[in-house]
Residue, then its C-alpha position, 0 to 999 in steps of 0.5 A: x500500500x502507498x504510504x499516503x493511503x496507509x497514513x489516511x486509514x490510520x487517521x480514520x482509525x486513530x480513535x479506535x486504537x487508542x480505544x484498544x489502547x485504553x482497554x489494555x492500560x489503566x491511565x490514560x498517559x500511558x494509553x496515549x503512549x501505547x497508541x503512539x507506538x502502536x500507529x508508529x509501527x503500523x506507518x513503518x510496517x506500510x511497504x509490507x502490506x501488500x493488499x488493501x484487504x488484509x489491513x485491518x488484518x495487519x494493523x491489529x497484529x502490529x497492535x498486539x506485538x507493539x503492546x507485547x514490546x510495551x509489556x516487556x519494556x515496562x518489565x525492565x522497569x518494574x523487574x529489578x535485581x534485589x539486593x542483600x535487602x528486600x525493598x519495602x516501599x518501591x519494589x516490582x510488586x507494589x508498583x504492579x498493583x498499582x499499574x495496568x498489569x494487575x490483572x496479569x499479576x493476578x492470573x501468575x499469583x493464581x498459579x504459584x504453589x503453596x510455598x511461594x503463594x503464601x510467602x508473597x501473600x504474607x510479605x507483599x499483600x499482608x505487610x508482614x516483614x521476613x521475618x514475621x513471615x518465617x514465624x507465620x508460615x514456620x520455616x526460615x528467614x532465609x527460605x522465606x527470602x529464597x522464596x520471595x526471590x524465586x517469585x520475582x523471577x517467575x512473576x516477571x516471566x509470566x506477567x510478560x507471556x502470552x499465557x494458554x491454558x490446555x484444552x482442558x480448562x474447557x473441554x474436561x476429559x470424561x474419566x471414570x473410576x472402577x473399583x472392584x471390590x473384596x471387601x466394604x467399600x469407603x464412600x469417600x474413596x468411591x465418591x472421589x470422582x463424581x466431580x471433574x477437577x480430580x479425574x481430570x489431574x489424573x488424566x493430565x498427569x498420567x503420561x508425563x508427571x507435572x507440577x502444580x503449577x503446570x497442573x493449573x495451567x492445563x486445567x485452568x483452575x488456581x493453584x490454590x484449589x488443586x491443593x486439597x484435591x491432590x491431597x486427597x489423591x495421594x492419601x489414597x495412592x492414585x498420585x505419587x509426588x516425584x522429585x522437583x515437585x512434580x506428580x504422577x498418576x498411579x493407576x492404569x487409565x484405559x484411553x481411546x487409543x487403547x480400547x480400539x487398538x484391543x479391539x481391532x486387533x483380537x476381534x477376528x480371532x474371538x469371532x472365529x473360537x466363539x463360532x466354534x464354541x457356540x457351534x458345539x453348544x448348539x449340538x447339546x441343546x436337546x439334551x438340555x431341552x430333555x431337562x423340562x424346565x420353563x422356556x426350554x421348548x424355545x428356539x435355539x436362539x432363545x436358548x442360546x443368547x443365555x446360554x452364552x453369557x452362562x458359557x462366559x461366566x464360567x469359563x472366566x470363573x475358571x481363567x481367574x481361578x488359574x490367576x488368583x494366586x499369580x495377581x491377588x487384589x491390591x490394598x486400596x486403603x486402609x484394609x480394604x482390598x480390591x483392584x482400581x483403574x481408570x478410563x477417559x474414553x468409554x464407548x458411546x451407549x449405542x456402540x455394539x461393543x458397548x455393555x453400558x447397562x449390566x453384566x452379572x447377577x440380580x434379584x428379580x423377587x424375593x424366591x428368584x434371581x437373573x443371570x444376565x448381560x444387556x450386550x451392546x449389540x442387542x436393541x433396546x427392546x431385548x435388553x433386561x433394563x427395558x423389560x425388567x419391571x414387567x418381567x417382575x409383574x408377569x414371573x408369577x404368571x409365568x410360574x403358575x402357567x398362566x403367561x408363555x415364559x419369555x426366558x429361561x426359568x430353571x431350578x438350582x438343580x437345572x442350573x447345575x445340570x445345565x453348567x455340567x453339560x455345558x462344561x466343555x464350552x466353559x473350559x474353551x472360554x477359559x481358553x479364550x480369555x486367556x488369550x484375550x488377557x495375554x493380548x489386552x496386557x501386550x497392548x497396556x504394556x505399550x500405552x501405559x506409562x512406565x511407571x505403571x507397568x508393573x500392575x498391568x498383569x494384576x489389573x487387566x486378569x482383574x477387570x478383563x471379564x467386565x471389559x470384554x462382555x460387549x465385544x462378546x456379543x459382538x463375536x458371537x452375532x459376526x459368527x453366525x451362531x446367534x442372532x439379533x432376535x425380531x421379537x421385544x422379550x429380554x434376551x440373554x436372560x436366565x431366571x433361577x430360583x434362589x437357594x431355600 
């Protein structure tokens, strides 16, 4: 652009820079001092501005370094080296405070850790002398000293930089914590993480350790509010303080990168042996019709969807028992045992893979209880979370021969006959969940940091069953043993009465 043009937007914007020049500074001398430096620069820099588009474009980045440039020179006013002696009256911090970098000055106070924040809150905003401040705060005058000129240092870098907190600060990471428990649970150690803050140091701090300060910065909260939540984590061994004021997270997180690489990577080998397994009970389904109990004229399909999670149940039941002693729980806290671990990405509700509901054991009246597993890759309206209330309503109609049985419903005995002729399939799926154990833990050992690996065997042998049930189901449709069932009955369900 020619100067003479560049000079007659500048004089048309004149009022606007100095606006933006009075929102950066508090009085309005040094605004005119910033607006000055500011249409200096932007009639020097008039040769580079090559399209007449991109000056509004040009003149505000020219306003944002000049500003940056003003901070820096302001800095070397404000920043200077301490002596033997601290200044009382005329030293940096005063002078911030009563200068357009207050707020600055604020968010790098905000980020101090405790031993620094509170030295400088004593000497510079409480009045105390060093020496009171070594009284108040119990150590020596000389820390109290080393501390305050730490501080100088790092205010006076941090007040000058363009400071970006991490993603986090506004997009926190969904953690979920799973503790599997062998004895009474602590509800303060269960509660932990029904708020974001504690989840999200974990996350932050599970590859890399960081400081309380960088903590801050990534989740851009005060240092100050980190304090007591870290506390809490370490009091039960989920962060471990390092050398340097650093921590790291103590627990293995299951991220995204490693629920799809697990995933990927067993998937046709799983759908090949539960084809197989699933094929070898189907040939025993008339033996176990021959029992007579209610529901057992139903189709294979409906017999088999129950059967599978029987098949699973106790084939793991069988591969944890081979482990039990090899991977014992761990000590949680206090004297209670169990085995933790964390996750930031849990497969959406509606993936296949998904067991979003229940997977295990329930209560359905006071004489019968459920077997079952609401696979992801079952609709909605074959899942027991759907159907419950009215399979509660209607059981005793189905008992007394008035309603068609909509599941299995077996005796104790029934049961038992059944996981005997079903225990050659429960013994390959203990075979399979081996293998699915040997590959989970090669994948955590390459995701999880270092510090963590020594627990991957004990956690995965642990938490293995609860994480694979989706992907069952999934194998088990993809084999083209078992089918997504046209009807709205819950399926994978098996009820049995309680023992008397």
């Amino acid at each position: 652009m020619e100067q003479e043009q560049i000079s007659a937007l500048v004089e048309e914007n004149m009022k606007t820079i100095f606006a933006y020049s009075l929102s950066r500074v508090s009085h309005k001398e040094d605004a005119e001092d910033l607006a000055g430096d500011i249409i200096l620069a932007i009639l020097q820099s008039a040769p580079r501005i090559r399209d007449d588009n991109a000056f509004f474009g040009y003149i505000w980045g020219i306003a944002a370094n000049t500003y940056k440039k003003y901070l820096r020179r302001k800095s070397r006013v404000l920043f200077e080296e301490p002596g033997e002696e601290l200044p009382a009256e005329d030293d940096f911090t005063r002078e911030i405070l009563k200068a357009e970098e207050h707020n600055a000055l604020r968010r790098e106070l905000a980020l101090l850790s405790r031993e620094y924040r509170e030295c400088t809150i004593a000497y510079y905003f409480d009045g105390l002398s060093c020496s009171e401040t070594a009284s108040r705060l119990h150590i020596s005058l000389e820390m109290v000293k080393y501390y305050l000129f730490k501080t100088r240092k790092i205010l006076k870098e941090g007040i000058v930089m363009e400071r970006e907190f991490g993603a986090k600060s506004y997009h926190p990471a969904k953690f979920e914590f799973h503790v599997i428990y062998t004895e009474k649970c602590n509800w303060e150690y269960q509660n932990l993480f029904n708020r974001k803050l504690p989840g999200n140091i974990l996350v932050s701090a599970y590859h890399t350790p960081m400081t309380i300060r960088e903590l801050a910065i990534e989740l851009g909260v005060a240092s100050v509010f980190l304090e007591d939540e870290i506390a809490l984590l370490e009091k039960y061994r989920l962060l471990t303080a390092l050398q340097g004021g650093k921590y790291q997270t103590n627990l293995i997180i299951f991220t995204e990168d490693y629920v799809n690489e697990f995933i990927r990577t067993v998937e046709d080998a799983c759908t090949a042996d539960i084809g197989v397994i699933l094929s070898h009970a189907k040939l025993k389904l008339p033996e176990i019709r021959r029992l007579g109990f209610l529901g057992s004229d139903g189709d294979d399909n409906s017999l088999l969807w129950p059967l599978l999670y029987e098949m699973m149940r106790n084939g793991h039941e069988r591969f944890h028992a081979e482990h039990k002693d090899s991977f014992p729980p761990d000590k949680i806290y206090g004297n209670a045992t169990g085995t933790v671990y964390g996750s930031c990405y849990t497969l959406p509700d509606d993936s296949e893979y998904a067991c979003s509901n229940f997977a295990g054991y329930g209560e359905i009246s006071k004489d019968y209880a459920v077997s079952y597993a609401d696979f992801g890759i079952l609709p909605k309206k074959n899942r027991l979370i759907t159907n419950e209330e009215e399979v509660r309503k209607n059981l005793s109609g189905v008992l007394a021969g008035e309603i068609p049985p909509f599941a299995p419903i077996v005796s104790q005995e029934e049961k038992a006959a059944i996981g005997q002729i079903l225990q050659p399939e429960a013994e390959e799926f203990g075979k399979l969940y081996e293998a699915l154990y040997e590959h989970a833990v090669k994948i955590m050992q390459t995701h999880a940091p270092e510090n963590v690996t020594p627990v991957v065997g004990r956690v995965m042998a642990n938490c293995l069953f609860f994480e694979t049930v989706g992907l069952m189901g999934v194998c088990a449709v993809k084999s083209g043993e078992l089918t997504v069932p046209e009807n709205s009955l819950p399926c994978s369900v098996l009820i049995y009465r309680k023992d008397s």
